[in-house]
N, C-alpha and C positions, 0 to 999 in steps of 0.2 A: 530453569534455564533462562538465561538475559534474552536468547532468540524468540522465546516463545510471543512474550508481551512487547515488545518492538515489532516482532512478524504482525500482531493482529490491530498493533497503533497504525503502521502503515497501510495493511490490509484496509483499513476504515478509512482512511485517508482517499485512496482509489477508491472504494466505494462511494464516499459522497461526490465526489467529481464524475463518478461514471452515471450516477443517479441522476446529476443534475443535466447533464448533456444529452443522455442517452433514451429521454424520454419527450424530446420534443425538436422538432425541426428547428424553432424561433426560440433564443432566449430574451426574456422581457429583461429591461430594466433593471426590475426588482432584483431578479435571478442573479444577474451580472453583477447586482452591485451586491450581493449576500457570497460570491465566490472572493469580488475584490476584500472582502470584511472577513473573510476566514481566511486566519494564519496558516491552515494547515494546508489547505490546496495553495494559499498562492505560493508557498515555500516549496510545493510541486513543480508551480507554472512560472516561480520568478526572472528561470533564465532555461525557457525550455528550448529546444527539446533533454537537453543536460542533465538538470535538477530532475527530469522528470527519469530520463533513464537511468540517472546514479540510483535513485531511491526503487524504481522499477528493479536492477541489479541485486542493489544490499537485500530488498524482499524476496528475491529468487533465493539469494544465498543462506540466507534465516532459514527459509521454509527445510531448505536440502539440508540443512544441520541438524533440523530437527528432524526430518523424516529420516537423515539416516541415523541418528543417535536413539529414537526409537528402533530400528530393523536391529541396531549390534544390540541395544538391550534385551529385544527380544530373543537373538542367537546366543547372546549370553546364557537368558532362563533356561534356552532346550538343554543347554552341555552340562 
């Protein structure tokens, strides 16, 4: 499925922005300028809060296709 690997490109996406934020009060220099140097968060943060909740959204909706396309596969096998 196209959702699976889109869900967990995005997924990593949130993860390193949440890594880099969520483990210190102060971001140094270096930090800031290694978020400005990645394409993939700043395409989060270009025009936030927007980018960040469209891509937040499309990832909710990936996940719930997949999770419910697994549950009918599943109800499928029982029948």
């Amino acid at each position: 499925m196209k959702s699976q690997p889109n869900a967990v490109t995005s997924l990593n996406k949130f993860k390193k922005l949440r890594n880099i934020l969520a483990h210190s009060a102060y971001i140094s220099d270096e930090e800031l300028d290694s978020i400005y140097s990645d394409n993939e968060i700043m395409a989060i943060l270009s025009d936030y809060p927007d980018t960040y909740l469209k891509e937040f959204r499309a990832n909710k909706n990936r996940l719930n296709r997949l999770m419910y396309s697994r549950i009918s596969r599943m109800n499928k096998d029982k029948s």
